[in-house]
Backbone of each chain as ProteinMPNN parsed JSONL, in Angstrom:
{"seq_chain_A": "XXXXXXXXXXXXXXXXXXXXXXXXXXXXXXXXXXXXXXXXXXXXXXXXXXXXXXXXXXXXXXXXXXXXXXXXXXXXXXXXXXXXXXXXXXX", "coords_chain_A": {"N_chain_A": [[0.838, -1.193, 0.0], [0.397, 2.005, -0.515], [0.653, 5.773, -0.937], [-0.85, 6.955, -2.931], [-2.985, 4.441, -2.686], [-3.913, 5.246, -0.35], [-5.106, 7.878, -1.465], [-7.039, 7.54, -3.038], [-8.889, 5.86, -0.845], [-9.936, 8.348, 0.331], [-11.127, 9.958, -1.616], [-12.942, 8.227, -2.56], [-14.52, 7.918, -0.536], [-14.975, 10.323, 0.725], [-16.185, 11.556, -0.77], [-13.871, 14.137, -1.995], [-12.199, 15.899, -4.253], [-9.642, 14.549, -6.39], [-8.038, 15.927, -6.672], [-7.908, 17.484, -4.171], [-8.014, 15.071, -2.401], [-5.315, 14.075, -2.568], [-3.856, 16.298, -1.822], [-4.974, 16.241, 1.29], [-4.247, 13.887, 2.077], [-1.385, 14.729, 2.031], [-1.166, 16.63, 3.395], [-1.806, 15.61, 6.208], [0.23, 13.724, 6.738], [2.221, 15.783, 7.17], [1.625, 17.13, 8.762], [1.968, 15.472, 10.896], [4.414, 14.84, 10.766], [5.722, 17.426, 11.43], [4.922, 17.781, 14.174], [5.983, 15.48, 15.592], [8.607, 16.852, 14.577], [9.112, 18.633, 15.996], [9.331, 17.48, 18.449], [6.919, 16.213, 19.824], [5.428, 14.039, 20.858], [2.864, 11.793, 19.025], [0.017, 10.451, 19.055], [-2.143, 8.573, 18.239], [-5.237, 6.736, 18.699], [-6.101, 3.447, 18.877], [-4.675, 2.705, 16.27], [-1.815, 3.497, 17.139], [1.204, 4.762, 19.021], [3.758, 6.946, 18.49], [6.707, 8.547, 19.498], [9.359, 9.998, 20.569], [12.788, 9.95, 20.881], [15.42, 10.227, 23.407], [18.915, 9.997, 22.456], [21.956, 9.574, 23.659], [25.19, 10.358, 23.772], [27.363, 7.667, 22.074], [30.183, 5.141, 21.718], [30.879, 3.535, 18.815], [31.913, 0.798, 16.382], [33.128, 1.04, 13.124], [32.145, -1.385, 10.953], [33.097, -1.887, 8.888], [35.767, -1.572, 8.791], [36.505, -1.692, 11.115], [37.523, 0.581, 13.122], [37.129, 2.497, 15.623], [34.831, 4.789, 16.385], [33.097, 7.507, 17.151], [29.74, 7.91, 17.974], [27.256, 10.286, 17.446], [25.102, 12.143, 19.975], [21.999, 11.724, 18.951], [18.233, 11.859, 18.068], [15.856, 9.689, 17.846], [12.809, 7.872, 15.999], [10.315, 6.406, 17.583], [8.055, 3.23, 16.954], [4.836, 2.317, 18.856], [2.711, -0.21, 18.718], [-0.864, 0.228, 19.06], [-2.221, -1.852, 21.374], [-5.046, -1.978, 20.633], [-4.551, -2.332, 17.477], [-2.749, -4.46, 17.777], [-4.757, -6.841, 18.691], [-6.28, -6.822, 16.549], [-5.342, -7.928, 14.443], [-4.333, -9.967, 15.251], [-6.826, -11.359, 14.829]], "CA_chain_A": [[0.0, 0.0, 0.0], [1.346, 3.317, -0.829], [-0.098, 6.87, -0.638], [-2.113, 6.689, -4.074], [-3.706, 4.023, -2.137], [-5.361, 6.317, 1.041], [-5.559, 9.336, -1.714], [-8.263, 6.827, -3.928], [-9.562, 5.714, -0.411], [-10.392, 9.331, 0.824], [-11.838, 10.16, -2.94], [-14.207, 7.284, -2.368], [-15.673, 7.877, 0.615], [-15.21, 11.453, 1.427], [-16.063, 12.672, -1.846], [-13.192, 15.426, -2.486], [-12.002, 15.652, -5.878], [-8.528, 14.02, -6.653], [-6.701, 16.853, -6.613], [-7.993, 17.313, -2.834], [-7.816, 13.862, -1.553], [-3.848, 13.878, -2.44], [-3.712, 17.198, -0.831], [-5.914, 15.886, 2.382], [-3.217, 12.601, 2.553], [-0.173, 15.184, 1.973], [-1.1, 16.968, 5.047], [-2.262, 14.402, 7.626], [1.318, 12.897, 7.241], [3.259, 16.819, 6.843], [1.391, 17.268, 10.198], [2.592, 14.46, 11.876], [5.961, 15.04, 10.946], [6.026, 18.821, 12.015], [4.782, 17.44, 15.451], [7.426, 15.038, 15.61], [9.995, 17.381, 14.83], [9.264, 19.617, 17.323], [9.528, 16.45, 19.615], [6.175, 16.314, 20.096], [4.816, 12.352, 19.851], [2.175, 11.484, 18.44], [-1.006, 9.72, 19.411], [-3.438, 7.574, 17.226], [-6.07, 5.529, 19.457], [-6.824, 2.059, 17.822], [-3.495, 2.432, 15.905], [-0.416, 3.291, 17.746], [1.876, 6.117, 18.935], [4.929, 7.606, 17.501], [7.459, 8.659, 20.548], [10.771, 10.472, 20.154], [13.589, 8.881, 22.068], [16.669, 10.821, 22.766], [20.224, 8.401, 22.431], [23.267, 9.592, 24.088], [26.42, 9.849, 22.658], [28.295, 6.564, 22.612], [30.801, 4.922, 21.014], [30.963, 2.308, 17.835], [32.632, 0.86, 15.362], [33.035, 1.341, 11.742], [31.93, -2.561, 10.401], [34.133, -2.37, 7.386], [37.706, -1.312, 8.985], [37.009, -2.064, 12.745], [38.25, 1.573, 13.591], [36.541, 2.851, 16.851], [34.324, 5.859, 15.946], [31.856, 8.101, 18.373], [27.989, 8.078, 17.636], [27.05, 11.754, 18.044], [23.952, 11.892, 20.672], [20.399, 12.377, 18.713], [17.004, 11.766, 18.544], [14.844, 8.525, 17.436], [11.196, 8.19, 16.44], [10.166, 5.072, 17.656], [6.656, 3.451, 16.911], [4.664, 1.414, 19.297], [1.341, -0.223, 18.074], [-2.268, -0.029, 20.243], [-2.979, -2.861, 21.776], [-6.121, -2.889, 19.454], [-4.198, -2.873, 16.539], [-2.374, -5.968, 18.071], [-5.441, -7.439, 18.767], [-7.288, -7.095, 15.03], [-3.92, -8.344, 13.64], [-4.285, -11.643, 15.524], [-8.23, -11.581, 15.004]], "C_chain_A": [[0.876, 1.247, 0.0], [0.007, 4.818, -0.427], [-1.053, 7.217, -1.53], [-3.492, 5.916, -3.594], [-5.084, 4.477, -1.257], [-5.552, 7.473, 0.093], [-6.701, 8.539, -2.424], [-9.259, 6.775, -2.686], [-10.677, 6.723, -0.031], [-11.017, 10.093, -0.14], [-13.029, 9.176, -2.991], [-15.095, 7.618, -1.532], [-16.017, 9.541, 1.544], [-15.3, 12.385, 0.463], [-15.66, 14.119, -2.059], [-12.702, 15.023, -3.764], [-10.709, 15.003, -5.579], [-7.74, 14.764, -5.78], [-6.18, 17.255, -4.535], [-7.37, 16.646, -1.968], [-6.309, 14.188, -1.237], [-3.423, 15.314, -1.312], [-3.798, 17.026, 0.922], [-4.34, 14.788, 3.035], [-2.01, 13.402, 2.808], [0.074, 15.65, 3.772], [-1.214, 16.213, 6.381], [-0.659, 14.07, 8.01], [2.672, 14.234, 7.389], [2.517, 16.735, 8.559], [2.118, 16.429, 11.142], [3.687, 14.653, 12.182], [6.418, 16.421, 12.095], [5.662, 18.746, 13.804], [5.646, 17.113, 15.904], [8.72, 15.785, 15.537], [10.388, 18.49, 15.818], [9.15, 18.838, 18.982], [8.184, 16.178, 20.447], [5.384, 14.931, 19.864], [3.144, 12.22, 19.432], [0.969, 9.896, 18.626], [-2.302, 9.25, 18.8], [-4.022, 6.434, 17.639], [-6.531, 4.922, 18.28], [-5.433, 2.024, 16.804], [-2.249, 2.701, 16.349], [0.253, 4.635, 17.945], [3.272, 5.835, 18.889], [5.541, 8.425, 18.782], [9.001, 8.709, 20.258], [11.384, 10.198, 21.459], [14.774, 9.727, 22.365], [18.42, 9.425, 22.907], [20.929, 9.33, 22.706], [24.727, 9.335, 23.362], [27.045, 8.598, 22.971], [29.751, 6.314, 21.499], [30.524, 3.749, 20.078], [31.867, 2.088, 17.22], [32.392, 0.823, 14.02], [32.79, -0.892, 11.405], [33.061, -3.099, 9.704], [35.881, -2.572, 7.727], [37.422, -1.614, 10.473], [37.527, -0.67, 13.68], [36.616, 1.676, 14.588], [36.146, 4.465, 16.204], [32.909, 6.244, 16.967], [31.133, 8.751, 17.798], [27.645, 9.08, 18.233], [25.665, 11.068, 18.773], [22.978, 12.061, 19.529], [19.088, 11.58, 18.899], [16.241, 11.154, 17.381], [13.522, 8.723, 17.27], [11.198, 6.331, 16.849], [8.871, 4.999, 17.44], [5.919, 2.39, 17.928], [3.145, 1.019, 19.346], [0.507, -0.257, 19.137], [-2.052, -1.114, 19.796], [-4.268, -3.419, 21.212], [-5.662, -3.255, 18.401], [-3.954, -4.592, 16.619], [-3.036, -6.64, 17.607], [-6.192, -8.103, 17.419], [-6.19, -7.511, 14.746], [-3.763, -9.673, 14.02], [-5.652, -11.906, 15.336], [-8.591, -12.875, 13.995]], "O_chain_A": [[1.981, 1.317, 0.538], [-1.085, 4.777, 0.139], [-2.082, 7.753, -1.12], [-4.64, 6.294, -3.825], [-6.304, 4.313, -1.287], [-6.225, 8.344, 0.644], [-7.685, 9.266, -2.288], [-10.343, 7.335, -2.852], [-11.875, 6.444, 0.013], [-11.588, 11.07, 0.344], [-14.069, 9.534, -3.544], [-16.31, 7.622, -1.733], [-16.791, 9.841, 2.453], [-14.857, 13.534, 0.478], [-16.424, 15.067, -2.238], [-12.824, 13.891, -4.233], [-10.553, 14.834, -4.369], [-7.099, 14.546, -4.751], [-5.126, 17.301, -3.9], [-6.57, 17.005, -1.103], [-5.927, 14.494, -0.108], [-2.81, 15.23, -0.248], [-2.976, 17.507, 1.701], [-3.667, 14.941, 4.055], [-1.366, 12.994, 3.776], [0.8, 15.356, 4.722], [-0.601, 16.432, 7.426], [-0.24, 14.099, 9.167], [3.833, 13.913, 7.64], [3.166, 16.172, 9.44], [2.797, 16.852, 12.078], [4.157, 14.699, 13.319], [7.114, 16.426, 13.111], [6.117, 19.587, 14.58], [6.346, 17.85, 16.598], [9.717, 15.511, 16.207], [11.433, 18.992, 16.232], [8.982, 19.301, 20.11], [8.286, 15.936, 21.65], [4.776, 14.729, 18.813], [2.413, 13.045, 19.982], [1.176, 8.71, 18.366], [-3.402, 9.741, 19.053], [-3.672, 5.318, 17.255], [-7.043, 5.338, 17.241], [-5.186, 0.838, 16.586], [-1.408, 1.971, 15.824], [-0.024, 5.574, 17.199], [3.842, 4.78, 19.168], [4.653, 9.155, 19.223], [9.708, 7.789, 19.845], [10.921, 10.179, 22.599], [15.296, 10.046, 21.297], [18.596, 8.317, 23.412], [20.686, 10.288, 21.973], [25.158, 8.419, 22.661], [27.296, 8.395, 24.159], [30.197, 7.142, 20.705], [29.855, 2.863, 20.608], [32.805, 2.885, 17.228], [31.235, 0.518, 13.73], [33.692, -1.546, 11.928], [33.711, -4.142, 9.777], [36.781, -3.265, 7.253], [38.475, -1.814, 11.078], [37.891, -0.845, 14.842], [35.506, 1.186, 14.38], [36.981, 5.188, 15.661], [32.017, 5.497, 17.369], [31.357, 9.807, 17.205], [27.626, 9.074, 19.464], [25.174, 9.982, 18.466], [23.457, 13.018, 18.92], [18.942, 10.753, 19.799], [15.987, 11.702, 16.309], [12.897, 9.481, 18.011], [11.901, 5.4, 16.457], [8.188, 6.018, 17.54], [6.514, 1.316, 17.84], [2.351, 1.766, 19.918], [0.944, -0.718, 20.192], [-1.809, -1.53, 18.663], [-4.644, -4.591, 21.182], [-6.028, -4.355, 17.988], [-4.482, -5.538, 16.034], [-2.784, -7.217, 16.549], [-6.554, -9.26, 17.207], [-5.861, -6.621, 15.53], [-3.173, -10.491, 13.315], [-5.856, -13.031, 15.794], [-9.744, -13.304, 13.929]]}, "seq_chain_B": "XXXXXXXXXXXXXXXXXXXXXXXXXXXXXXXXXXXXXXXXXXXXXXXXXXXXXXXXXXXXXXXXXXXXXXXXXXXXXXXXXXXXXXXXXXXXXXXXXXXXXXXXXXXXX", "coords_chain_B": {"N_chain_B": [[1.067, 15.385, 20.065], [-2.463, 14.323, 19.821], [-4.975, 12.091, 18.228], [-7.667, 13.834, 17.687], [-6.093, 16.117, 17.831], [-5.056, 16.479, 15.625], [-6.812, 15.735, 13.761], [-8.054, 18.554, 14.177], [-6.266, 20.48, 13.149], [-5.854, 19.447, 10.82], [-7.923, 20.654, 9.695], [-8.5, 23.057, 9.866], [-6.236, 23.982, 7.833], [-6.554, 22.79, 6.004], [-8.677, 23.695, 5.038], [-11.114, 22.721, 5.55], [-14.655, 21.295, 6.54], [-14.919, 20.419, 10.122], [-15.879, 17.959, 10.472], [-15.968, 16.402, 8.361], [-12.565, 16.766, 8.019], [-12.535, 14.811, 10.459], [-13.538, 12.571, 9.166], [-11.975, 12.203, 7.115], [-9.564, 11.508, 8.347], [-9.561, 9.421, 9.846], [-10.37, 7.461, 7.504], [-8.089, 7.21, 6.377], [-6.488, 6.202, 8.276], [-8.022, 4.002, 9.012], [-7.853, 2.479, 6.477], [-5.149, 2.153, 6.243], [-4.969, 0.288, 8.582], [-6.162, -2.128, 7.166], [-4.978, -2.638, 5.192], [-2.697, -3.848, 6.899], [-3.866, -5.869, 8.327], [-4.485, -7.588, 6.409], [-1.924, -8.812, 5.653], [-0.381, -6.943, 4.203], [2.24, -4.783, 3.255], [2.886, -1.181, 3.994], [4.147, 1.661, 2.399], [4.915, 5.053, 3.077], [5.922, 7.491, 1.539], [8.408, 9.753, 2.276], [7.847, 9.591, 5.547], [7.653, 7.32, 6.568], [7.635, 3.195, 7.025], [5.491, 0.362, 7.29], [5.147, -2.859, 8.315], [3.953, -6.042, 8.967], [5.141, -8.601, 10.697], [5.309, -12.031, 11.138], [5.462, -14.461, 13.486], [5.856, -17.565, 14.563], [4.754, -20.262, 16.668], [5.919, -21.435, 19.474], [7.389, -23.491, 21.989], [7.764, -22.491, 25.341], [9.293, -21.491, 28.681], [7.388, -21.013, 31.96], [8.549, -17.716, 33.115], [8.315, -17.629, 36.027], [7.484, -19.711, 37.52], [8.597, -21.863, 36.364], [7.515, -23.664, 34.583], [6.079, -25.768, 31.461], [5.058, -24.08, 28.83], [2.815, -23.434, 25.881], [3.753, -21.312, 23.648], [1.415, -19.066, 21.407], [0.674, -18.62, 17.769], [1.758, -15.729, 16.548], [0.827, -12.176, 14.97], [2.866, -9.524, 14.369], [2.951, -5.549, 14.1], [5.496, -3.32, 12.79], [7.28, -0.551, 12.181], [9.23, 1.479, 10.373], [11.55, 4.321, 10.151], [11.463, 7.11, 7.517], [13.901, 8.335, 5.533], [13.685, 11.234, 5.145], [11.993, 12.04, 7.249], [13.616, 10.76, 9.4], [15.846, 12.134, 9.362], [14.554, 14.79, 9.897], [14.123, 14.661, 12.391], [16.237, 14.554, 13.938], [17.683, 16.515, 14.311], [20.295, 17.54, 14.848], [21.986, 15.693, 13.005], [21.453, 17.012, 10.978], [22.497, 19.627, 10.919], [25.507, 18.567, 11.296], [26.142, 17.22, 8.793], [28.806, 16.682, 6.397], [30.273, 19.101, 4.916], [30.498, 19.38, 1.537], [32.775, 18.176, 0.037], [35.759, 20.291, -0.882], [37.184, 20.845, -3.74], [40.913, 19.897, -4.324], [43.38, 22.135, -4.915], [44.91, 22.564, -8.416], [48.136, 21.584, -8.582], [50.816, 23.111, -9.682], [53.704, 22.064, -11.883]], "CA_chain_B": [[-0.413, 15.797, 19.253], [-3.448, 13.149, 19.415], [-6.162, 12.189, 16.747], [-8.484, 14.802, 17.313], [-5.467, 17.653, 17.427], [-4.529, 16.514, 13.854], [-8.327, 16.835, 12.918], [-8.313, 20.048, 14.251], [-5.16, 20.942, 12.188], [-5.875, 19.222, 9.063], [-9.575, 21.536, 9.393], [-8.123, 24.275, 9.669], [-5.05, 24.047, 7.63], [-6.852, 22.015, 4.531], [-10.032, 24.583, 4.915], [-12.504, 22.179, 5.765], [-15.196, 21.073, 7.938], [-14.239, 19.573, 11.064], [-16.408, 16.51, 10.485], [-14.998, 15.9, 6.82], [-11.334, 16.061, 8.675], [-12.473, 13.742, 11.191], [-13.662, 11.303, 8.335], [-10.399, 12.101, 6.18], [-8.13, 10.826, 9.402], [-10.189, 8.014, 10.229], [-10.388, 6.744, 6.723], [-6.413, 6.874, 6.296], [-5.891, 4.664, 9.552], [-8.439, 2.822, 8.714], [-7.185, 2.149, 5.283], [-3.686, 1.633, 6.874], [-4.903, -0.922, 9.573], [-6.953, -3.127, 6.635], [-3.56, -3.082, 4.623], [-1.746, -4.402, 7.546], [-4.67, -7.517, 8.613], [-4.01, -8.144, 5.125], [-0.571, -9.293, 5.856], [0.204, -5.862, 3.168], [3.429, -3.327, 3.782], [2.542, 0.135, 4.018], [4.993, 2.736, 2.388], [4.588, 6.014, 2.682], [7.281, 7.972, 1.167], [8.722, 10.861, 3.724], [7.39, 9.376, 6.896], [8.206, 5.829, 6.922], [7.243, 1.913, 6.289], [5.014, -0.877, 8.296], [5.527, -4.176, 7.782], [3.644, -7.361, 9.369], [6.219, -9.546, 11.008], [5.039, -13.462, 11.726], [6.119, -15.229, 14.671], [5.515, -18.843, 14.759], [4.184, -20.427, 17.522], [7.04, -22.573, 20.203], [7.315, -23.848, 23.883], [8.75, -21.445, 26.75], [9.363, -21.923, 29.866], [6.785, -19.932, 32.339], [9.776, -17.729, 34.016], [8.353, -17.438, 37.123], [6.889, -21.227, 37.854], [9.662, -22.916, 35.001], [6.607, -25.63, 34.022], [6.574, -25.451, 30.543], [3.959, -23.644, 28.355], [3.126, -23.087, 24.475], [3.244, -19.283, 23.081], [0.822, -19.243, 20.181], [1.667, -17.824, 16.682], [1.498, -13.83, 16.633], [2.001, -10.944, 13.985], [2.994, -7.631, 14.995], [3.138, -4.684, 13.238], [6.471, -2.726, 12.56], [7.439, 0.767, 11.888], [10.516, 2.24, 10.204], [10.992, 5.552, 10.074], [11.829, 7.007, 6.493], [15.059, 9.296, 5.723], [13.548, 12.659, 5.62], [11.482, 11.993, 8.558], [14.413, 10.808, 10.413], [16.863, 13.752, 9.728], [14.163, 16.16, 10.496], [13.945, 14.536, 13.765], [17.163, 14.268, 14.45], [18.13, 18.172, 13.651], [22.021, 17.415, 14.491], [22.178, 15.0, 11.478], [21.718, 18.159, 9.234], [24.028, 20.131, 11.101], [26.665, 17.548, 11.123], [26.186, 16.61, 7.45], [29.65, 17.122, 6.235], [30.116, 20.341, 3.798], [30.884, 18.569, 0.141], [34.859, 18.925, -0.173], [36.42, 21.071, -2.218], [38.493, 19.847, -4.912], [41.869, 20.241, -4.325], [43.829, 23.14, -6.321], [45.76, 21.449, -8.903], [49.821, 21.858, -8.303], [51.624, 23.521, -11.089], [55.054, 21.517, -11.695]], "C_chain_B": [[-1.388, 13.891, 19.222], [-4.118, 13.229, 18.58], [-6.865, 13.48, 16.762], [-7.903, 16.359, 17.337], [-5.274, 17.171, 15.86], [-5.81, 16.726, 13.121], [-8.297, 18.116, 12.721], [-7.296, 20.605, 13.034], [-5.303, 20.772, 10.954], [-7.302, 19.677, 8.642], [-9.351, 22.843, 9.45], [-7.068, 24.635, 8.387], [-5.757, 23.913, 5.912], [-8.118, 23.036, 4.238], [-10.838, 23.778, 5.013], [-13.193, 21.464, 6.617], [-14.542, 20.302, 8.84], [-14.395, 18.153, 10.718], [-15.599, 15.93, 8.942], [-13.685, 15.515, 7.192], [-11.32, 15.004, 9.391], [-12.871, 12.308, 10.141], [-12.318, 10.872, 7.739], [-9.555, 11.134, 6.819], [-8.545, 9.42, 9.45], [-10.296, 6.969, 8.757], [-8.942, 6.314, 6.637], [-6.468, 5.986, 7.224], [-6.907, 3.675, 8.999], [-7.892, 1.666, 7.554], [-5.556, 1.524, 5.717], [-3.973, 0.388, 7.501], [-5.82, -2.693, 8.625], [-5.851, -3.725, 5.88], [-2.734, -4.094, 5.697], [-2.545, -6.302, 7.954], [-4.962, -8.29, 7.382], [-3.126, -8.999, 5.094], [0.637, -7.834, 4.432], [1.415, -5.304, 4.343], [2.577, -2.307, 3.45], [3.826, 0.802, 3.887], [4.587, 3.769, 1.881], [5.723, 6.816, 2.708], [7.585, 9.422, 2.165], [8.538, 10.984, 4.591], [8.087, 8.157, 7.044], [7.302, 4.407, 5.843], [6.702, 1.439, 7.4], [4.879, -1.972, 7.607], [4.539, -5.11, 9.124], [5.004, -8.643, 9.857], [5.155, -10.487, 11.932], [5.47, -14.161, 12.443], [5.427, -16.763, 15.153], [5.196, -19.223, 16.242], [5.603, -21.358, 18.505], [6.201, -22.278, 21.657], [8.132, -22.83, 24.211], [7.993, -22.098, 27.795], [8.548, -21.109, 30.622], [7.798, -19.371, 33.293], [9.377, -17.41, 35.652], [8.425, -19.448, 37.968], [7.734, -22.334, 37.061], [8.422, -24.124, 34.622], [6.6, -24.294, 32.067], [5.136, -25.234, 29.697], [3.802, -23.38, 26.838], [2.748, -21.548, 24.398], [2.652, -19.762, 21.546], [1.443, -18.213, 18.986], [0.968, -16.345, 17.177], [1.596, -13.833, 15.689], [2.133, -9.86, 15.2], [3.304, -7.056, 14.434], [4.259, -3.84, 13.867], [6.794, -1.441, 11.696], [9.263, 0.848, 11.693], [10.428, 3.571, 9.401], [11.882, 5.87, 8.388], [12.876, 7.579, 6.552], [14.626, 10.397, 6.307], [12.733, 12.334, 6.871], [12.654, 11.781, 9.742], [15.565, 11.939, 10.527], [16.426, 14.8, 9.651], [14.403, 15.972, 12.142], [14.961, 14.821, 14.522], [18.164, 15.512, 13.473], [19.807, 17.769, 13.876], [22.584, 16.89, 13.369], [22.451, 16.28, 10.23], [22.84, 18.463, 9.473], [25.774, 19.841, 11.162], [27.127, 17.168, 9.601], [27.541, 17.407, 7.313], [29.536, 17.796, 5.472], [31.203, 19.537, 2.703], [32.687, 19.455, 0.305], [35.306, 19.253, -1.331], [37.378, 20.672, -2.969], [39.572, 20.506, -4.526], [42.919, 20.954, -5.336], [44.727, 22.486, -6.893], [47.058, 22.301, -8.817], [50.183, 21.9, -9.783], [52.413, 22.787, -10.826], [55.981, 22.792, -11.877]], "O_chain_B": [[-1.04, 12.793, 18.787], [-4.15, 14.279, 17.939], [-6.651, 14.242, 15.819], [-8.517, 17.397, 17.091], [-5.511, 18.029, 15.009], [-6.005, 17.525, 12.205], [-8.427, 18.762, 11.681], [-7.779, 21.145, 12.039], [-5.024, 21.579, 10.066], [-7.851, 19.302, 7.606], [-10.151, 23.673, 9.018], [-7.207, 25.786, 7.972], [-5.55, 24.653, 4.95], [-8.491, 23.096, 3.066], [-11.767, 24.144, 4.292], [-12.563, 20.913, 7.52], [-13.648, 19.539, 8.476], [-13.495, 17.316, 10.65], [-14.734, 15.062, 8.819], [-13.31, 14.365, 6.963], [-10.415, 14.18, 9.26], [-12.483, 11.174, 10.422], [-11.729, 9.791, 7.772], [-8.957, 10.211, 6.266], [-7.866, 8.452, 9.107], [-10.301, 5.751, 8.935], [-8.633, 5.136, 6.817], [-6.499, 4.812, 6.854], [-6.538, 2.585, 8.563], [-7.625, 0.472, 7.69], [-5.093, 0.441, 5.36], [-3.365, -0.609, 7.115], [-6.008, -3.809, 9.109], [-5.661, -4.94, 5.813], [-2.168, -5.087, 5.24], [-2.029, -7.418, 7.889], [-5.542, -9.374, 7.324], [-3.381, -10.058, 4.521], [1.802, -7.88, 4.038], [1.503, -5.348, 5.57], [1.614, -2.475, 2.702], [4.643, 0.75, 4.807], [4.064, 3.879, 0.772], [6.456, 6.892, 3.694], [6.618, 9.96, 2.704], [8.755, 12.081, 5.106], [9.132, 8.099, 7.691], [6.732, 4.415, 4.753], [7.127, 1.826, 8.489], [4.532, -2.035, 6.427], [4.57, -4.617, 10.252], [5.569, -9.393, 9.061], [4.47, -10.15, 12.897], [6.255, -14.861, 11.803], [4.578, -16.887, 16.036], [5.435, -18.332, 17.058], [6.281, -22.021, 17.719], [5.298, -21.604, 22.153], [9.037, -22.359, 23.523], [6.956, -22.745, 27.94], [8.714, -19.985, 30.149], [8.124, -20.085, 34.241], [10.241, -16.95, 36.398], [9.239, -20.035, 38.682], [7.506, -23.539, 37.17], [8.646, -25.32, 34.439], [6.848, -23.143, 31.71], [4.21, -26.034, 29.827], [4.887, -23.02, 26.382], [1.84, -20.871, 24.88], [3.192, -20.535, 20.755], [2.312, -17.35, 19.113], [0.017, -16.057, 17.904], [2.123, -14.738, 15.043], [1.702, -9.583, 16.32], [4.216, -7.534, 13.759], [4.249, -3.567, 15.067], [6.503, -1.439, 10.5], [10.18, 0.488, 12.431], [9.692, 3.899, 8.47], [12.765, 5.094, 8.023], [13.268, 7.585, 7.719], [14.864, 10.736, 7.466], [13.514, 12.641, 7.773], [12.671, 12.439, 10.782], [16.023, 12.455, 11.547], [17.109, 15.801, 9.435], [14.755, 16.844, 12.936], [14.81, 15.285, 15.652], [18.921, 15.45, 12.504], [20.491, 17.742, 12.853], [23.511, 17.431, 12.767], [23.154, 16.435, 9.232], [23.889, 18.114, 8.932], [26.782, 20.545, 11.102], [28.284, 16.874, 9.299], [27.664, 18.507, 7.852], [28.543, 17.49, 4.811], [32.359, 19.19, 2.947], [33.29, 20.507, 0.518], [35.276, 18.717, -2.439], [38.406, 20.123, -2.57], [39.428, 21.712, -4.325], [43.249, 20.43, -6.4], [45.462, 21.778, -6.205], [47.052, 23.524, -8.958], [49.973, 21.119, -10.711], [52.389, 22.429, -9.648], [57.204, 22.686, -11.78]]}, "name": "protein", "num_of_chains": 2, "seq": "XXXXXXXXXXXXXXXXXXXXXXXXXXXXXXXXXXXXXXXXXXXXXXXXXXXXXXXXXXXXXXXXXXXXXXXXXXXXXXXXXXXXXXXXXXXXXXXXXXXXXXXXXXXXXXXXXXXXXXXXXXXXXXXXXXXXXXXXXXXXXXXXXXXXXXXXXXXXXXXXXXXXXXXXXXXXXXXXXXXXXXXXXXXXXXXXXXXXXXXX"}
């Protein structure tokens, strides 16, 4: 499923024109973000919330050469599904 | 922000009725959560991906009582976040991005 997908769904059933719908889908998910980036999580009962994490600087290594290299601190979204979702997902 | 602030936002923002936003939102998840009891992925480009991950069913041990018990199969749904979503989030990423290197002036002999 892609975003063509929910812009057909929201043209079906919430009769806006095309041009709308895609508009309607653009924003829902520009919103979200602009929440998120102002560290602000994000809460969707019956599907799941969206929760910024912060990480600490540490240290790692490079995979390829083994050299020791330090992971600046920043900041994760993590997602963690409702419990209803769960639920309809094993239904 | 919860569901009914992003209504509010995407009714104000998109110009239209509240109730139309509240359908708009609710159709998207919905539409999202029918994709996923599908066993479908969901990608949406500049936010992220969800995926369905299957977990077969085995024995464990119960860790309190050790007698031994079956865990039935699961899914569970999975989130990864996309690029631009993650190096908005993570504002140091920009600022860190290294500045493209300058070609080095070529040496006369």
């Amino acid at each position: 499923m892609t975003k063509a997908n929910l812009i057909d769904a929201i043209y079906e059933k919430v009769g806006l024109s095309k041009k709308e719908s895609t508009q309607i889908v653009e924003l829902i998910f520009e919103l979200m973000r602009k929440s998120l980036e102002t560290n602000q999580k994000v809460k969707i009962s019956g599907f799941g919330n969206f929760n910024i994490r912060g990480k600490n600087i540490r240290r790692g290594r490079n995979p390829q050469t083994g050299n020791e290299i330090k992971i600046s601190a920043r900041s994760v979204l993590t997602f963690k599904a409702s419990p209803v979702l769960k639920k309809v997902l094993n239904g | 922000m919860v569901k009914s602030e992003l209504i509010q936002q995407l009714s104000e923002q998109a110009n239209i009725q509240p109730k139309i936003a509240e359908i708009a939102v609710n159709t998207v998840f919905d539409a999202m959560i029918n994709a996923l009891i599908k066993g479908e992925g969901i990608e949406i480009r500049g936010f992220g991906s969800f995926k369905v991950r299957e977990y077969k069913g085995r024995t464990g041990n119960h860790p309190r009582t050790g007698s031994v018990i079956t865990i039935e199969p699961k899914r569970r749904p999975f989130f990864k976040v996309g690029k631009e979503l993650k190096d908005r989030i993570n504002h140091q990423a920009i600022n860190q991005t290294p500045e493209p290197q300058q070609e080095l002036p070529v040496e006369i002999p």
